[in-house]
N, C-alpha and C positions, 0 to 999 in steps of 0.2 A: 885227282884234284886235292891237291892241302888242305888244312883245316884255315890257312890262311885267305887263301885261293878266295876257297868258298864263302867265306866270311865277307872279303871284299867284294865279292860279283855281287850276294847279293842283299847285305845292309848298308846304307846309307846313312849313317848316325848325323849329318849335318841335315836332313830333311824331318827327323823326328824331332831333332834338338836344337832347330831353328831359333828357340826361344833365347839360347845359349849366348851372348855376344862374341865377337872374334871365336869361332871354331874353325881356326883358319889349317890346312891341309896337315900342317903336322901336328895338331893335336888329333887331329883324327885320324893318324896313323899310328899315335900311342894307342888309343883304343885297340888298334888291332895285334896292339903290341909287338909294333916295324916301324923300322927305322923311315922316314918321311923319303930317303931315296928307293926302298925293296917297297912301298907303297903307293911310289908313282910312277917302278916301273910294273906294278900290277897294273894299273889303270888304264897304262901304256900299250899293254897287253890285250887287256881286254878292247879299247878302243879300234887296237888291228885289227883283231879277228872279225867284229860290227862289221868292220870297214867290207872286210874280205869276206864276209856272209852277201854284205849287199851285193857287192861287184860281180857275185856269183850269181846271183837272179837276174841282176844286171844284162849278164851272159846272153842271158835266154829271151830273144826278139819279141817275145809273145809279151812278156812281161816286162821287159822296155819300154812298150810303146802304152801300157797300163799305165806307169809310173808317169808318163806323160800325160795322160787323161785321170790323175787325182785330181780330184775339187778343191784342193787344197789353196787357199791363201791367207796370208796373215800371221797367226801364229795360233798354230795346234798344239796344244794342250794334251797331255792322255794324265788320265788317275786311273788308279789300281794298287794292285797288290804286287807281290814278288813275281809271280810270272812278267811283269811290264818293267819292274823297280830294276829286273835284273838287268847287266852292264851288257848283256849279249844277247837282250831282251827285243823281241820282234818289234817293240818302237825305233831302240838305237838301229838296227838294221834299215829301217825305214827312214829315219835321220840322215843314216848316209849313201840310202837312195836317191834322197831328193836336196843332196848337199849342190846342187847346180839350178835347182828352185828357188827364188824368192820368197821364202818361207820360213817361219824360225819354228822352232819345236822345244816345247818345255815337258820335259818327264815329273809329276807329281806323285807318282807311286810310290807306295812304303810297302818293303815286306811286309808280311803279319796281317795289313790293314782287312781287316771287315767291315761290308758296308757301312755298316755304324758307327765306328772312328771315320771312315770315310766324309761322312757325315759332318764329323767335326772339324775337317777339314775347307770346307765351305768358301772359308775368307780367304785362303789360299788361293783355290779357282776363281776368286772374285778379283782378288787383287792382278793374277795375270792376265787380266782382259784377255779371256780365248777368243779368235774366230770360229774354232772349230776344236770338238772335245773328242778325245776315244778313250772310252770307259772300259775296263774290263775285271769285275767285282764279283766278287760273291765264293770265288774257290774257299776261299777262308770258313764261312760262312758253313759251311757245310761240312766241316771238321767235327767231329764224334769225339770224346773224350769218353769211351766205356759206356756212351748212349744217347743220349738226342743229341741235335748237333746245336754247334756252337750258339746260334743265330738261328732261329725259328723261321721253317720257309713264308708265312705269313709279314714276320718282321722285316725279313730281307727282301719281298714284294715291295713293303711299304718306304722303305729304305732309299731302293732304287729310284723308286715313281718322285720321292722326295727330295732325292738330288739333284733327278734332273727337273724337276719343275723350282727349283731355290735357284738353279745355277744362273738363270739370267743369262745365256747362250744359247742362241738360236740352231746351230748348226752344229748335232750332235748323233754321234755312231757309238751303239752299244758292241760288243765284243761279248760273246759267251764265253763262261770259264770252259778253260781247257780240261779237255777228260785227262784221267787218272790212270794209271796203272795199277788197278787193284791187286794184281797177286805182287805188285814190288812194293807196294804200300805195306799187305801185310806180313812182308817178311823183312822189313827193315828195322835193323834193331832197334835204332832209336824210336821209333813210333812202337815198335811193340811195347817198352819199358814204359812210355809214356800213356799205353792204351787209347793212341789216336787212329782215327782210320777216317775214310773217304770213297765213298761210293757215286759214281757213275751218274744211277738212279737219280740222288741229289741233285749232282749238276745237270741233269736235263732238263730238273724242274725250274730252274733258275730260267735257260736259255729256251725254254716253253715260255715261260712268263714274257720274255724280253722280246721273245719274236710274236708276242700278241701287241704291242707299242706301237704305236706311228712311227719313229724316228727307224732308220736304218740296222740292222743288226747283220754284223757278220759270224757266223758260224763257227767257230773254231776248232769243231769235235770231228771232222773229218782228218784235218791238218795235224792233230795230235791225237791220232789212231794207229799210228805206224810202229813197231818194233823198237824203232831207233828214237821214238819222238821225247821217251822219260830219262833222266838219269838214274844214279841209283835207286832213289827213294820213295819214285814212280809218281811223285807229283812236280817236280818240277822238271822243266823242261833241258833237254840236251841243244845245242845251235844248232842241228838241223831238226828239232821241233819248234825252233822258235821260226828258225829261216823261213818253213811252212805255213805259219802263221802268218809273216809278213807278207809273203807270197798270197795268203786267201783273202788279207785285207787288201791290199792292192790289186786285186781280181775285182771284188766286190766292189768298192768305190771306184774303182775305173769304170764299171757299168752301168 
């Protein structure tokens, strides 16, 4: 993958820079510094592949007839971070599972985001009148810079509990963060220069917390346990760690 590639999959600079008036496609392909047609046929790109992740679940009769039995109506909502934000992200996969549903789907995920910018996002899930939310927060949160982590597990408890009781949406599915690949975490060079790291441990504490809640939680550390599930950097996800993912939410909510 390019430094372009990976740029486009997964920042979104018109969702942080909302504030910005006309940030209309080809200024935001100067950012990436490409040309507005090498930038929309990335997007083009990646929209395939969504396409051709779902059709492959799709495939598989067990989880067809899942995709059939979501509770989904209206318009779903998900917030998060880059595991969601990304273009080949287990939501877009699910987007174009259920592109033959009468359903709309809004992605609100920003790379980068911790529950706490999360937080400040509020009027955002307000204004898109959700029926239905899937949250999936906290990988950020648990980022170590040379020692405690980013967001204190207590702040990131109170974080959570806080969003979803502001949201004003009744009908909401937590998402645990997805596990990590500790030994590609710490051998990737950019996070070694940076002295960031990401443990495991962390993230059970999060999805301990989450599956102490009323509201639904789906699991996700089964689904992103496999070999194939990290790219280089062992925290973000390859499309068949995400496809996995879309596959466990659509298991779960189908039953």
């Amino acid at each position: 993958m390019t430094t372009a590639e990976r740029l486009v999959r997964f920042q979104q600079p018109e969702k942080s820079l909302n504030y910005l008036p006309g940030l209309a496609q080809d200024k935001v392909a100067a950012l990436f510094d490409l040309t507005p047609e090498a930038h929309a046929a990335l997007l083009k790109g990646f929209e395939d592949r969504a396409r051709a992740a779902a059709e492959s679940l799709l495939a598989d009769p067990e989880l067809a007839r899942c995709v059939d039995g979501l509770p989904f109506k209206g318009h779903v909502v998900a917030i998060g971070e880059s595991t969601t934000a990304d273009r080949l992200s287990w939501f877009e996969i699910l987007r174009h599972a259920l592109r033959d549903r009468d359903v709309r789907l809004t992605n609100l995920a920003v790379s980068g985001s911790t529950t706490t910018q999360a937080l400040t996002r509020l009027p955002a899930l307000a204004f898109a009148r959700a029926d239905h939310v899937l949250c999936m927060l906290g990988g950020n949160d648990v980022q170590r810079i040379g020692g405690p982590r980013l967001v204190s597990r207590e702040e990131t408890e109170r974080n959570l509990d806080t969003l979803r009781a502001a949201s004003g949406v009744e009908a909401w599915t937590w998402l645990t963060p997805s596990r990590v690949d500790e030994e590609r975490v710490r051998a990737y060079p950019h996070f070694q220069r940076a002295g960031l790291s990401w443990h495991n441990e962390d993230l059970d504490a999060i999805a301990d917390h989450l599956a102490s809640r009323p509201e639904p939680t789906v699991d996700t550390r089964p689904a992103t346990s496999a070999p194939d599930a990290h790219l280089e950097d062992g925290v973000h996800l390859t499309v068949e760690g995400q496809q996995a993912v879309a596959a466990a939410v659509i298991r779960a909510l189908a039953a």
